[in-house]
N, C-alpha and C positions, 0 to 999 in steps of 0.2 A: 490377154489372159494371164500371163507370166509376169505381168510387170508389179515390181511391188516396190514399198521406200526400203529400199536397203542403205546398208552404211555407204560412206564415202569417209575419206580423211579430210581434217578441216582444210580450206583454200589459205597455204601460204605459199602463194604466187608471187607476192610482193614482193620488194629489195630486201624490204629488212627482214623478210622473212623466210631469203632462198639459199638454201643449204643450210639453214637452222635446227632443224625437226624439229624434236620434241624437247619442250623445256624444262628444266628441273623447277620442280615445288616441291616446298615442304620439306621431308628430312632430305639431306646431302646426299646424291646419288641415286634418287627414287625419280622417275620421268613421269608426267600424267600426259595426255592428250584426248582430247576431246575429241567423238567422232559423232558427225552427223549423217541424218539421214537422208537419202535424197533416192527417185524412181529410179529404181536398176532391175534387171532381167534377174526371177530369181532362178537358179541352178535347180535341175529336175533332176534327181538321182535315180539310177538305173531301177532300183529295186522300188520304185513309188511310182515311175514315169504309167503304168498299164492301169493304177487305178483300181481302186476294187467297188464294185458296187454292194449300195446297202437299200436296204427294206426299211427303215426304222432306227433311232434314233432314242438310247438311255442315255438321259443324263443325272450327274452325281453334282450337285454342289458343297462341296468343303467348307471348312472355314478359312482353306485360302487359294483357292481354286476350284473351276469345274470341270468334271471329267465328261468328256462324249463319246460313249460308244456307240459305232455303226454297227447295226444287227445287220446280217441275212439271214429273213425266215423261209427261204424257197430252200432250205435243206433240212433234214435232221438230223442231230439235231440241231437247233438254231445256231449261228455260232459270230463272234463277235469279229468282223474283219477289221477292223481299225478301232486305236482308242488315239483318242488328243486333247490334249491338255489345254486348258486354256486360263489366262487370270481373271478378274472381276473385269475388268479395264476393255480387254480384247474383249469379251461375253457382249458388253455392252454396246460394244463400235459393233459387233457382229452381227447383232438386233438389228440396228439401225440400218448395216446396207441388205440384209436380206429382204427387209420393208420396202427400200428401194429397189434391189433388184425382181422382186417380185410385182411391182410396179410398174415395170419396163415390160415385165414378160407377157402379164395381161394387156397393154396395152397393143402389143404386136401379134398377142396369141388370141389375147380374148381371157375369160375368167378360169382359175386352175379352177376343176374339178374338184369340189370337197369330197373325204375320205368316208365309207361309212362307218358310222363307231362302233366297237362291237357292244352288247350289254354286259355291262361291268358284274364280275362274281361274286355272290353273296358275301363273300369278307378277300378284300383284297392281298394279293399275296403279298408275302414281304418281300427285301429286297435280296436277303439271302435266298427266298426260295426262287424269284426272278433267276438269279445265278445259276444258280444250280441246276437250271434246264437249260443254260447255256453252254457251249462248247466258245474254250480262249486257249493260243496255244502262248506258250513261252517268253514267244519275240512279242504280244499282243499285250500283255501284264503291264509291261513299264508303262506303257503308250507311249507317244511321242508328242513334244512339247512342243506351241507355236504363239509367236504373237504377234501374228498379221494372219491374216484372210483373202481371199483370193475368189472373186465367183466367176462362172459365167454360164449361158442357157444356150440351151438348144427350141429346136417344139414340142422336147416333150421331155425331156430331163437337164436338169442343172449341175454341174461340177465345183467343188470345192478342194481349191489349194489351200492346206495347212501351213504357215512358211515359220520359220525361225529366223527372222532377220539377224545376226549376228555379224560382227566384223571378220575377216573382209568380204566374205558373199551371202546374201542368203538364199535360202535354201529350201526347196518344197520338203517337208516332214512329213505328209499324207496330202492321199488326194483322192477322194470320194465324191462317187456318183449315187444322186438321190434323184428318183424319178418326181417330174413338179409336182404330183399331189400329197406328195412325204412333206414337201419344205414348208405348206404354212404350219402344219403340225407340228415339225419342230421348231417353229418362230413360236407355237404358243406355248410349247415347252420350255424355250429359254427363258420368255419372261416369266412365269410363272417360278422358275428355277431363281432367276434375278432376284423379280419382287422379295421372295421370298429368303436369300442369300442379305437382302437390303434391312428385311424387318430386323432378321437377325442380330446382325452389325450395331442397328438401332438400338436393341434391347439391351444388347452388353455395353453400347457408349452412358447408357442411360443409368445402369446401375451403378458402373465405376465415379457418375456422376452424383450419386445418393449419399448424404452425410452420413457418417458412419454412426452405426447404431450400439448403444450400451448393453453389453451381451444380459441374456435373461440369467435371472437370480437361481443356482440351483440348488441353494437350499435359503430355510427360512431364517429371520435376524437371529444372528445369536445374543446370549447376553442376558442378564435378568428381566424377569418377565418381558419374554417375550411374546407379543400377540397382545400384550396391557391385559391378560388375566391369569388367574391367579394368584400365591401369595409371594408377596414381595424379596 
């Protein structure tokens, strides 16, 4: 459940490469080194290790990232226990193993229970007013950033580790429990979140791809007879 690709420093094992470290490139005096990623145990911090559980699942797509907020609606009022961050790139990988770990789960459990939908309100609220009938406190605003994923199931709910793989450990950023008939719901959330995150991208590579156009004339030619009437 813990295990994720964290860093490791690159293998200079070799002769020529022991007690060397890190090599200068570039300007004189500046070090780079390259670090790779390989499965390491990631660190579970005191204040995320208990988990909080959620009801439900808003998500925000940006123009350069998605936001995920885990609801709990069993209080009043509703209030947002976790926000995490995620990029286009992680959204995408995230899709793909909840498919599969959803896949495993039915297989061993049998089919998640589908949720029932409630009947949607004559004009749907907006997202401010969404808000606004939520409760977020302070430490919950920033949210916390992750770019690895983490699942695993039980028989009747699933957990998600947040992780921030960084040099040298990484590190769980959140960890939320979603009872299993929450999770296809929010698999059809993401991609619709995705797709839609995708058209976008589409639309603006498309425009900057359009030959520029001769701005329109805001006033008429000047100059005698103009319009070819009247006297010359």
């Amino acid at each position: 459940m813990n295990e994720s690709n964290g860093p490791k420093p690159p293998d200079d094992s070799g002769p020529e490469n022991q007690g060397s470290g890190p090599k200068p490139e570039g300007t004189p005096g500046q070090y780079n080194q390259r670090i790779e990623h390989a499965p390491v145990t990631a660190r579970v911090p005191e204040r995320v290790a208990r988990g909080v559980f959620s009801t439900g699942v808003i998500i925000i797509d940006g123009p350069y990232e998605f936001v995920l907020d885990f609801v709990m609606g069993l209080v009043q009022p509703r209030q947002v226990v976790a926000r995490v961050i995620l990029s286009p790139i992680v959204v995408e990988q995230f899709i793909h193993a909840i498919r599969d770990n959803v896949s495993k789960f039915e297989a061993r459990f049998g089919k998640i229970a589908e949720l029932p939908r409630p009947t949607p309100p004559p004009r749907p609220p907006t997202i401010q007013e969404i808000y606004d009938d939520l409760k977020m406190t302070d430490d919950t605003l920033a949210g916390s950033y992750a770019n690895a994923v983490l699942m695993a199931h039980g028989a009747s709910e699933f957990t998600f580790d947040f992780i921030t793989r960084f040099f040298p450990t990484a590190a769980v950023a959140a960890r939320v429990f979603l009872a299993a008939p929450q999770v296809p719901r929010m698999l059809e959330s993401l991609i619709v979140s995705l797709n839609r995150y995708k058209q976008r991208m589409e639309a603006a590579r498309n425009q900057q791809q359009q030959p520029p156009q001769e701005p329109p004339m805001s006033h008429p030619p000047m100059g005698p007879n103009p319009g070819g009437t009247g006297p010359a």
